[in-house]
N, C-alpha and C positions, 0 to 999 in steps of 0.2 A: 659418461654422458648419456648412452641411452639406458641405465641402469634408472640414472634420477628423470627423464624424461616419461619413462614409465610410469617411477612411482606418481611423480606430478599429475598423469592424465589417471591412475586408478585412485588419489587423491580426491582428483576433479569429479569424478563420476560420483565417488561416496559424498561428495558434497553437491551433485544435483539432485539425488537419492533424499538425501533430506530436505530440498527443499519444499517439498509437497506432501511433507509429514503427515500431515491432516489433512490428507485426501489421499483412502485407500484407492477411490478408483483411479484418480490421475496416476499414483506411483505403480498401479499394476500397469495401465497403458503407456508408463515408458518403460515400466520393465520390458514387456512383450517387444518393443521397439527395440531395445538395447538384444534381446534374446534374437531378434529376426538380424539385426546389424551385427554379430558376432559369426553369424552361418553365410556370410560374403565374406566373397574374399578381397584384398585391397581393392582392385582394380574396378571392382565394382562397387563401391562404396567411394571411391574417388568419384567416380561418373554420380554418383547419387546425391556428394556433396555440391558439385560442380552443377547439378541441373536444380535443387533448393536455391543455392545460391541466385543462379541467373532467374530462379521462380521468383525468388522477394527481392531483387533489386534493389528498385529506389525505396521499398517498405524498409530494407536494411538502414539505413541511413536516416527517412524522413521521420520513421514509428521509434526505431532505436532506441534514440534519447529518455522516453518516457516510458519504457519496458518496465513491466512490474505482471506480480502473477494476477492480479487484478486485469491484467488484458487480457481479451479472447483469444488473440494468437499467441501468447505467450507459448502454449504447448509445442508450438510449431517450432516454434527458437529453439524451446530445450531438444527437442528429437533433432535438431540441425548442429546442435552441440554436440548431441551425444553422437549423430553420427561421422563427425571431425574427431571426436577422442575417437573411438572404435579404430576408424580409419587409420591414422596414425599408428595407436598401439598394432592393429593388423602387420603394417609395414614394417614397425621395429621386430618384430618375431617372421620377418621373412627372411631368404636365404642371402638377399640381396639388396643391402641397407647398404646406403651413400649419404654421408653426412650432406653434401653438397644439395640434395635432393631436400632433403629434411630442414635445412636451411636457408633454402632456398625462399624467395620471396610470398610465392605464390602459398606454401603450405607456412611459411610463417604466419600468412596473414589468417588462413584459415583457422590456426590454431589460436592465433589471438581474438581471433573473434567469437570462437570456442568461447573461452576465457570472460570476453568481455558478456554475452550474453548472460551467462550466471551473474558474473557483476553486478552488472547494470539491474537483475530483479535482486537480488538481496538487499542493491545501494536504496533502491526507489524504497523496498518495503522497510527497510530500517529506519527511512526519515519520515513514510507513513508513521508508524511507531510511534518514533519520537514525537515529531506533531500531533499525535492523536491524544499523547500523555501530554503536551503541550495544553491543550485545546480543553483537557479535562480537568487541568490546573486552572487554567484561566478560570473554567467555569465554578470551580470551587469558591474562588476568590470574590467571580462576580457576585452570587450567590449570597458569601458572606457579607458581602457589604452593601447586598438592596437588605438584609434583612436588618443593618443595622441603619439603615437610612428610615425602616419602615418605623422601628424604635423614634429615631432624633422626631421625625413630624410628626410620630402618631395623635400628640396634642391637636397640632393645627387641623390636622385630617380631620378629629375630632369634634372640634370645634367648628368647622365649616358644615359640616354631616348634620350636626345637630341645627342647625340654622336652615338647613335644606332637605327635610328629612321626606317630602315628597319626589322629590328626582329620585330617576331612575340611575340604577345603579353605574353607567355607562356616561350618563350625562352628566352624574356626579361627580366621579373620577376624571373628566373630563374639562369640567371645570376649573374643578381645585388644581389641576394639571397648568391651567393655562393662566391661573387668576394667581396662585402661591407661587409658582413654578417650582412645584417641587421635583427632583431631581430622578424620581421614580418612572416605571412606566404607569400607564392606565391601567394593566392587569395587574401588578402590584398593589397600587390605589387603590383598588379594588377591593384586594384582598384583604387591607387596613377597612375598608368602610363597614366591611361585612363581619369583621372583627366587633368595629363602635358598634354599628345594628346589634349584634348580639349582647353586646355589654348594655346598652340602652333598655334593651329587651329584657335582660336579665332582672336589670335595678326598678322593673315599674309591678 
């Protein structure tokens, strides 16, 4: 039991270790955390967890939810993670290890919430991710299909432009906008009229 409890929290640590891959300075400032949390001994580390805790409170619960390394205090969590692993592994290499102790409510919870804080920034930044590739699809799509809407009216565009060839470029697009109701924006329209201008410009 305390064989895989170990490996689990030296597990845990190589995978808070990367999660700030791309930022040598944050992983030196928890290394340094992790190197100062190694030179206590349990008992004090216990008190160090125990006074964080009672420091962020209702922060634990009410910020929680939406933890991601995109928050400010996100660093704060990890160095409270990392000093609950410490903690733990300290105890399991003492002379005086009580399953009952280790089991016990209070340090289960602490270790789960160990646990849970790495969670909660991988879960947030993973569906960042996904929604951002989300968001970059969509816009491909949109993209694609104002450019082929600008094709379907280029005529009408065309043809209105050429009837109104003194408006300005904003009042034109504007019109046709309100008068064809063509299904583009203004800036789009736009970018069709300035198209016909050129072609007009071209052919004289």
């Amino acid at each position: 039991m305390f064989n895989d409890l170990k490996k689990e929290i030296l597990d845990h640590l190589v995978k808070i270790k990367g999660l700030f891959i791309d930022s040598n300075e944050i992983n030196t400032e928890l290394a340094d955390v992790y190197f100062k949390y190694i030179s206590l001994d349990f008992l004090s580390l216990f008190k160090l967890v125990e006074r964080d805790i009672e420091k962020y409170k209702n922060d634990l619960m009410n910020k929680f939810e939406s933890l991601s390394k995109e928050r400010t205090d996100a660093i704060d969590y990890v160095k409270l993670s990392i000093a609950i692993d410490v903690m733990i592994m300290k105890y399991l290499e003492s002379d005086q290890v009580d399953v009952s102790f280790l089991t016990s409510q209070l340090i289960a919870n602490h270790y789960a919430l160990s646990k849970n804080i790495i969670y909660k920034i991988q879960s947030v930044d993973v569906m960042m991710e996904i929604q951002s590739k989300k968001n970059s699809q969509a816009g491909k799509q949109k993209g694609k299909r104002n450019e082929e809407l600008k094709v379907e009216y280029y005529d009408d565009i065309k043809a209105y432009r050429e009837r109104n060839r003194f408006l300005s470029l904003t009042r034109c697009a504007g019109e046709i906008k309100d008068n064809l109701e063509i299904p583009l924006t203004e800036p789009n329209i736009i970018e069709v009229i300035k198209q016909v201008d050129n072609e007009i410009n071209n052919l004289r």
